[in-house]
C-alpha positions in Angstrom: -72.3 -165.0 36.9 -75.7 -163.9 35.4 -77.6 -160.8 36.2 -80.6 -163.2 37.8 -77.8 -164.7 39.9 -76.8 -161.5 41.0 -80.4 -160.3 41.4 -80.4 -163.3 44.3 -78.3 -162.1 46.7 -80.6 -159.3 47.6 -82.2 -162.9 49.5 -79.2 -164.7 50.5 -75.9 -163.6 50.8 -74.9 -161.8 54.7 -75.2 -158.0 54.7 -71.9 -157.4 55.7 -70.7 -159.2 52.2 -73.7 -157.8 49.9 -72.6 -154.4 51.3 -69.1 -154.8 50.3 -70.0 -156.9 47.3 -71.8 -153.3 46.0 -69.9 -151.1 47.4 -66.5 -152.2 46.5 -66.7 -151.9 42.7 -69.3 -149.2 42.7 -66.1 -147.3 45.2 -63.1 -147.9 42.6 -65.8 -146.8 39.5 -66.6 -143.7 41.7 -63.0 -143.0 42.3 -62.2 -143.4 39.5 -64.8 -141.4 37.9 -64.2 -138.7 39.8 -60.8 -138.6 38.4 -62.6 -137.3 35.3 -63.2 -133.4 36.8 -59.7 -133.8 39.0 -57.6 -134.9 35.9 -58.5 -132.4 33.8 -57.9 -129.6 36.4 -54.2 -131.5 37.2 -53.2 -130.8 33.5 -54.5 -127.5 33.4 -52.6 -126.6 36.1 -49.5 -127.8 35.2 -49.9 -126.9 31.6 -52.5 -124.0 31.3 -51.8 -122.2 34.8 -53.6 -120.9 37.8 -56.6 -118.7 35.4 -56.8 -122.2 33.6 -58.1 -123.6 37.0 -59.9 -120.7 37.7 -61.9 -121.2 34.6 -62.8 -124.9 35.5 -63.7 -124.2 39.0 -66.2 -120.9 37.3 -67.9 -123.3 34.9 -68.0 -125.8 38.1 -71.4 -124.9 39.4 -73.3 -125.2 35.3 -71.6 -129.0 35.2 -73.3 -129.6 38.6 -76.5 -128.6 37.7 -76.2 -130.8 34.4 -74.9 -133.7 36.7 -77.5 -133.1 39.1 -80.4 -133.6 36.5 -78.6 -137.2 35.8 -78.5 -138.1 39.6 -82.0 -137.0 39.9 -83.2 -138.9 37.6 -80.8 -142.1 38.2 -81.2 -141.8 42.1 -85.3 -141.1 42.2 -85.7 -144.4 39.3 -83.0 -146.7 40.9 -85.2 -145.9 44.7 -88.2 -146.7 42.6 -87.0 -150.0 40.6 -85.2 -151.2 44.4 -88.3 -151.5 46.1 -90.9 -152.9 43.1 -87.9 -155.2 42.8 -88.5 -156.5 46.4 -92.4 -157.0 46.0 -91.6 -158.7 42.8 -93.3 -156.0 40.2 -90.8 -156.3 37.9 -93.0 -155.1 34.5 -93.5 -151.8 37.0 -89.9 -151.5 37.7 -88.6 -152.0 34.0 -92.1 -149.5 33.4 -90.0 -146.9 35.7 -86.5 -147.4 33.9 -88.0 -146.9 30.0 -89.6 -143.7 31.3 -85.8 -142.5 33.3 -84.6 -143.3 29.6 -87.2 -140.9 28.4 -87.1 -137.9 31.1 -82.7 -137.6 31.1 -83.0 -137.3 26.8 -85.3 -134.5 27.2 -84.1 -133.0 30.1 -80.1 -132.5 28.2 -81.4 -131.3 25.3 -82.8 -128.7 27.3 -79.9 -127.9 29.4 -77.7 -127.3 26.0 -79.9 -125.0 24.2 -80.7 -123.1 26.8 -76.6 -123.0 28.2 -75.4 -122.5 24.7 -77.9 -119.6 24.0 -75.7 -117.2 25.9 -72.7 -118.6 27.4 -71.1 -115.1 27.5 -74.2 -114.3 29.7 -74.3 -116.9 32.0 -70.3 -116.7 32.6 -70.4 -113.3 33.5 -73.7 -113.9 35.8 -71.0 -116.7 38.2 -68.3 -114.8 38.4 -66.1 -115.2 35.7 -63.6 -112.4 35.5 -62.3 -110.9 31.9 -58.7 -112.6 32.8 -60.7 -115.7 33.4 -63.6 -115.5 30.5 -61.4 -117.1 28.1 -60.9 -120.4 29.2 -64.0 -120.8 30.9 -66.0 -120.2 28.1 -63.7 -122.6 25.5 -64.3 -125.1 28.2 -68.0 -124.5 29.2 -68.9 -124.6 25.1 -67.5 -128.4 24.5 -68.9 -129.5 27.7 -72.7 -128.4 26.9 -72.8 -129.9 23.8 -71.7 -132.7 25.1 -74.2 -132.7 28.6 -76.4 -135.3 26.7 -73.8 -138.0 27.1 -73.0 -136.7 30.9 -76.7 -137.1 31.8 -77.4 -140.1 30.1 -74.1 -142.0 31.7 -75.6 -141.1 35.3 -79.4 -142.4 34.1 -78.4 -145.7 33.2 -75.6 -146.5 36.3 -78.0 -146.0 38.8 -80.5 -148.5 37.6 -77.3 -151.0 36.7 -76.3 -151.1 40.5 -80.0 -151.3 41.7 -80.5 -154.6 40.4 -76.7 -155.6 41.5 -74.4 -155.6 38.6 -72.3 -153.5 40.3 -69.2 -154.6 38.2 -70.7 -153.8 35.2 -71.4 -149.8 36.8 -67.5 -150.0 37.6 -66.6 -151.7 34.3 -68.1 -148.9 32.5 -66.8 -146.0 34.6 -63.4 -147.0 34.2 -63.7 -147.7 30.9 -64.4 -143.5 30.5 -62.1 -142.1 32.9 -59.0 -144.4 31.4 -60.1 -142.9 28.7 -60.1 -139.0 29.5 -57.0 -139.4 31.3 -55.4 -140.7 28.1 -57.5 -138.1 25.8 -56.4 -135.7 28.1 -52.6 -136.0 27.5 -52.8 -135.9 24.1 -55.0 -133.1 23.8 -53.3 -131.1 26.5 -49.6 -132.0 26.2 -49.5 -133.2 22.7 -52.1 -131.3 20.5 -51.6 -127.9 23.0 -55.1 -127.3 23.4 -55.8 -125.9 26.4 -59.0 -126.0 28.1 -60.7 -127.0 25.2 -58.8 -130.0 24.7 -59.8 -131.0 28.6 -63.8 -130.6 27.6 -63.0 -132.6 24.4 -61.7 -135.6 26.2 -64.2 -135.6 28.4 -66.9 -135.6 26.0 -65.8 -138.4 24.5 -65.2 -140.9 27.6 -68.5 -140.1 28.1 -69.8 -141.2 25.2 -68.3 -144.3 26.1 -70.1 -144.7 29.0 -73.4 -144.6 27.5 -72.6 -147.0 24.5 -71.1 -149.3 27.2 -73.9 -149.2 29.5 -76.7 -149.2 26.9 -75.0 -152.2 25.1 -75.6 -153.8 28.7 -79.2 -153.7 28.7 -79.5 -154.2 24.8 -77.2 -157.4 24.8 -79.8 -158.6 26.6 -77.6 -159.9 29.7 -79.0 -157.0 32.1 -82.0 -158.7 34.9 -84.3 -155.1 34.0 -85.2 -154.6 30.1 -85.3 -151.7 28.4 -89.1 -151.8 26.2 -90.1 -149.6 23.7 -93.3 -149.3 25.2 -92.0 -148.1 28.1 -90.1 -144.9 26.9 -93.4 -143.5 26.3 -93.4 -140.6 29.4 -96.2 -141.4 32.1 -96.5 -138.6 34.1 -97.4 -140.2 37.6 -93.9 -142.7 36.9 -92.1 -139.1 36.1 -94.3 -137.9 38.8 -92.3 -140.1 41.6 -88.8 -140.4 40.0 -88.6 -136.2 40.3 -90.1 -136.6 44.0 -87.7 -139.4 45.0 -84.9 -138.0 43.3 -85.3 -134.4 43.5 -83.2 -134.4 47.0 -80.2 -135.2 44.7 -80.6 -132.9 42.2 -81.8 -130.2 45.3 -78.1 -131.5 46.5 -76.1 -130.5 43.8 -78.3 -127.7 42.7 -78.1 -126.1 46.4 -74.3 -127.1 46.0 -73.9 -125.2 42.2 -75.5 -122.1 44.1 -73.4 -122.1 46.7 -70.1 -122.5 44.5 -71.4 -119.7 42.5 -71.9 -117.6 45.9 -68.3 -118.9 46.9 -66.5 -117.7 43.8 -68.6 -114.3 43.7 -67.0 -113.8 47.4 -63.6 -115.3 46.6 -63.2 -112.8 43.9 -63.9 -109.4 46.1 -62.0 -110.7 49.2 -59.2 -112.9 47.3 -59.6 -112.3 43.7 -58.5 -114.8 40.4 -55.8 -116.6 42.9 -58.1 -117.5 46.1 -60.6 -118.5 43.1 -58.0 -121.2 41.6 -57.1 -121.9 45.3 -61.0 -122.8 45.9 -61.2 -125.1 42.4 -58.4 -127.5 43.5 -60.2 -127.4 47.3 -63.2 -128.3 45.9 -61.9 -131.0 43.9 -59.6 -132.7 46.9 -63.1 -131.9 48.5 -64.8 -134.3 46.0 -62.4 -137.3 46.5 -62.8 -137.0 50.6 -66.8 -137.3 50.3 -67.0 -139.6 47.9 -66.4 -143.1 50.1 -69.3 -142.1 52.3 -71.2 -141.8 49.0 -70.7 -144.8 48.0 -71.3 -146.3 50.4 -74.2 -145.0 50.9 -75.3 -145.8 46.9 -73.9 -149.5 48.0 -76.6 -149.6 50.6 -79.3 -148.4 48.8 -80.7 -151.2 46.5 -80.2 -153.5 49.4 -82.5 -151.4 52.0 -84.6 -150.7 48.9 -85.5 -154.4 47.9 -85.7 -155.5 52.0 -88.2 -152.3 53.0 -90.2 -153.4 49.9 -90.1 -156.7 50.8 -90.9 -155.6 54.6 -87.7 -157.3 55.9 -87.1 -154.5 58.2 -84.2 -156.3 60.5 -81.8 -157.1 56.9 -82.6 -153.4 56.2 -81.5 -152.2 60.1 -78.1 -154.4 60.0 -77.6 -152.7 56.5 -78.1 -149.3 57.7 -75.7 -149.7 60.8 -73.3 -151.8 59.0 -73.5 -148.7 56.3 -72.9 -145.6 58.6 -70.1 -147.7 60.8 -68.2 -147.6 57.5 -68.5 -144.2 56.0 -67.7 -142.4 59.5 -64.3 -144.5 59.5 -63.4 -143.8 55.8 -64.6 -139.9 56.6 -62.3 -139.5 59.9 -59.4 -141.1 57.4 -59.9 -138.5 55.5 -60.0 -136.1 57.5 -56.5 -136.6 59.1 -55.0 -137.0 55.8 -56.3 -133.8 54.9 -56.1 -131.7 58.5 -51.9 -132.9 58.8 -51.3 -133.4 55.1 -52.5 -131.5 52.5 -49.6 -129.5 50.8 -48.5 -132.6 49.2 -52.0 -133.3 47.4 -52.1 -129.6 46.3 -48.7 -130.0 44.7 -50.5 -132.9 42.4 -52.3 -129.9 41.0 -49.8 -127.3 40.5 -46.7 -125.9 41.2 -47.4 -122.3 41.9 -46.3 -121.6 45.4 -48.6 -119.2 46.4 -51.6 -121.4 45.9 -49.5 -124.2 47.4 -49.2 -121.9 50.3 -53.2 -120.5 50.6 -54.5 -124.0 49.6 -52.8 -125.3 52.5 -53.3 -123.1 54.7 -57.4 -123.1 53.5 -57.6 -127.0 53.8 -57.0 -126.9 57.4 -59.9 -124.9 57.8 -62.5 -126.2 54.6 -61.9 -129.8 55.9 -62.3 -129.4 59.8 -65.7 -131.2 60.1 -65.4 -133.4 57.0 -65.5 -136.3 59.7 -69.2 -135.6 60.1 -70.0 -136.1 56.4 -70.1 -140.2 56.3 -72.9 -140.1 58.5 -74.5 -137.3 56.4 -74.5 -139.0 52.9 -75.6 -142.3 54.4 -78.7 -141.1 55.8 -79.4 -139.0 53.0 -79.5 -142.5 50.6 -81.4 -143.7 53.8 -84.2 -141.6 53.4 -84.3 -141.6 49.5 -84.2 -145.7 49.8 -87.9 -146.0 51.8 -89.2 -142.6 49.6 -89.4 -140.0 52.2 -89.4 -137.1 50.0 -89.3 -134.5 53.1 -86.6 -135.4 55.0 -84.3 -136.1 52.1 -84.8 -132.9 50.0 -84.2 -130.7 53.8 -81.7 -132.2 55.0 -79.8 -132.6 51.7 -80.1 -129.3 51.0 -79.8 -127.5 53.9 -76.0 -127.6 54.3 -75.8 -125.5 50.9 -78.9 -123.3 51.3 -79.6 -122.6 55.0 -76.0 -122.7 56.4 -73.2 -122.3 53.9 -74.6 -119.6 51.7 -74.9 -117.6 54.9 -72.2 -118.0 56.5 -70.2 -117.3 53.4 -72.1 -114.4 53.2 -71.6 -112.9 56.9 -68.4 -114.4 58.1 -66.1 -112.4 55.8 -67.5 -109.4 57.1 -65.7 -109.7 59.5 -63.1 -111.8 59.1 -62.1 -111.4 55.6 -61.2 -114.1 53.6 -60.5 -116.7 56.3 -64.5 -115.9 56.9 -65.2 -118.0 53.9 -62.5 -120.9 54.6 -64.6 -121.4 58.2 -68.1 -121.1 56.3 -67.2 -125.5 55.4 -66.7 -126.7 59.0 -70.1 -124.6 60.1 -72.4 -125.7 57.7 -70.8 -129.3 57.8 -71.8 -129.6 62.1 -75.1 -127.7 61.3 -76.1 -130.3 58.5 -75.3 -133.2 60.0 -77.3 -132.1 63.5 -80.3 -131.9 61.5 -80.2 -135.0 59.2 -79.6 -136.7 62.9 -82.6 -135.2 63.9 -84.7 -136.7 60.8 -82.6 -140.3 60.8 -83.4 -141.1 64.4 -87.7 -141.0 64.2 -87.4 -142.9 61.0 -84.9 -145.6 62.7 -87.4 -146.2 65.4 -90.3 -146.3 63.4 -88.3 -148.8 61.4 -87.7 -151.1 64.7 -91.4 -151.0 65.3 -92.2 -152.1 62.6 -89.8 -154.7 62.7 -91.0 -155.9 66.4 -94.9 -156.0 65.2 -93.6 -158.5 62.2 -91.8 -160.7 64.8 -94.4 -160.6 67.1 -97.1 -161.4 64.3 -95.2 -164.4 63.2 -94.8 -165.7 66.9 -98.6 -165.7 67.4 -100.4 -166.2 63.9 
């Protein structure tokens, strides 16, 4: 099937099957993309130990931020190339992915001079104790040389599934994390190289990812070209990619601070061990959300193209059809999580007395993860139709006005369970205020959709 086929069922196909159509590949690539961080912290553990994981969940935060320049920049250009997509500009929308190209090479080489200028430095600013310094900063040094390839991956995915070639966004994200996981046990289990050997083999699978996808859109076969003349930066294209997308990078950027916070606090009130219990947390953590992400990225190209093409109801049934299916995948989760996580902390390591906090945490980090499907969906809602406001608040106010607090006051009193509770609050606290956005914007949305009907019923 050709990209241009593809490109046509933006017009025709029923939303129920274009959703799953994006979503389904785009959900295995995700998964198993995600596998990249998760992997390398499952061999660590079992092979490194619990200050291996500690480092990993330190250095955390700095890959976010470097991940969260790639979203940005994917998220903000793939919103902008949706909707000139629908009205047909396509010179525009391959105009806006030259100039992504442009902004994510600039933007790494930024983030690895200034990371590797004094790694000791920012280390120490996170939290990184002297037990721990060791193997965060062997894993932290690969990893920043590397961050060109991370960004770059994320640039050029999020464009790919715009235009529909979801397959080829899965193709190419397996293609990497098959990759790490098998760089990973030769590094780790059959060259012994510790942390270092885990940064290594992700590197390279990342690597992979961007000559995959850019041999995609050189080959010719991809619906958008990428034109020399368009990698020359325009600021009002940069302008509204940053704008668009700034609510994803103000995501994991708001997120980064508040792991940083987290791990600052888990180190006075738990020390190295309630840190290492927090990094395998946070990755089980990663797994959970990510459907209702997806999802959410599924639905994005195909609200984008239908508000720019003013076809308000398609865009409605898309949004409803959306949120139905990230609140069931989220309450999954939730009760696999709430009655059964010892067994998926075991898959990281055998030290019994994480085993025993992490469990005993995850009943209390993953109360409200139900709410979260909801959450993500209307975040992507608001980035698809550009409404800068409500999707830079609302996707960073569960990191910056509730979590960071209440991680801050709760153990106070509480002690260490203070911070476990901190989750479930800022989870219910976010996802009352992105209701509060999502609902004005829905009924605007219907009205607009009523005039249109009742304009074509009486020309």
């Amino acid at each position: 099937m050709s990209p241009r086929t593809d490109h046509a069922l933006f017009d025709t196909d029923k939303i129920g099957k274009l959703l799953l159509k994006l979503t389904a590949p785009s959900l295995l690539g995700m998964a198993v993309i995600t596998l990249y961080n998760v992997v390398d912290t499952i061999f660590i553990g079992h092979y490194v130990g619990p200050l291996g994981i500690a480092g990993l969940s330190i250095v955390a935060p700095i890959q976010f931020l470097a991940m969260g320049v790639g979203q940005m920049i994917g998220m903000g250009g793939s919103s902008l190339i949706s909707r000139l997509n629908g009205s047909r500009e396509i010179d525009k929308a391959e105009h806006v992915l030259g100039n992504a190209i442009s902004v994510t090479f600039i933007s790494s080489i930024l983030i690895m001079i200034i990371g590797l200028s004094n790694v000791d430095f920012w280390l120490k600013l996170i939290g990184a104790s002297e037990e721990v310094m060791p193997y965060a900063k062997g894993y932290l040094q690969i990893i920043l040389i590397g961050v060109f390839f991370q960004t770059m991956a994320m640039s050029l995915n999020f464009p790919i599934r715009a235009e529909g070639a979801a397959r080829v966004s899965m193709t190419g994200m397996i293609l990497g994390a098959v990759t790490n996981i098998i760089l990973d046990a030769i590094f780790i289990i059959g060259l012994d190289m510790g942390v270092e050997g885990a940064a290594l083999a992700t590197v390279i699978a990342q690597i992979l990812n961007v000559l995959f996808f850019s041999y995609y859109y050189i080959s010719g076969t991809s619906y958008f070209k990428i034109r020399r003349k368009n990698l020359r930066p325009d600021l009002g294209i940069i302008k509204s990619i940053v704008a668009i997308g700034f609510s994803s990078f103000g995501l994991l950027t708001a997120n980064s601070i508040a792991m940083i916070f987290i791990n600052l606090n888990l180190g006075i009130y738990g020390g190295d061990l309630a840190i290492s219990t927090y990094g395998i947390i946070a990755r089980i953590r990663m797994f959970a959300i990510m459907p209702g992400m997806v999802i959410g990225h599924g639905m994005q190209p195909i609200v984008g193209y239908n508000y720019g093409a003013k076809r308000y109801k398609r865009a409605l049934k898309t949004i409803k059809l959306a949120i139905i299916a990230a609140t069931a995948v989220s309450s999954l989760a939730f009760l696999i999580l709430y009655f059964m996580p010892e067994p998926l902390i075991r898959v990281f390591t055998n030290d019994s007395e994480i085993i025993s906090l992490g469990s005993y945490a995850a009943k209390r980090t993953f109360f409200m993860i139900y709410a979260l499907g909801f959450v993500f969906v209307a975040w992507t809602f608001f980035q698809s139709l550009g409404k800068v406001f409500q999707s830079v608040v609302s996707s960073m106010s569960r990191s910056v006005l509730f979590l960071i607090p209440a991680v801050y006051i709760l153990p106070r009193f509480i002690g260490l369970d203070g911070i476990w509770l901190a989750f479930p609050l800022a989870d219910g606290l976010a996802f009352i205020l992105t209701l509060g956005f999502f609902i004005p914007l829905i009924r605007k949305l219907r009205k607009a959709d009523r005039f249109l009907e009742e304009r074509a019923a009486n020309p």
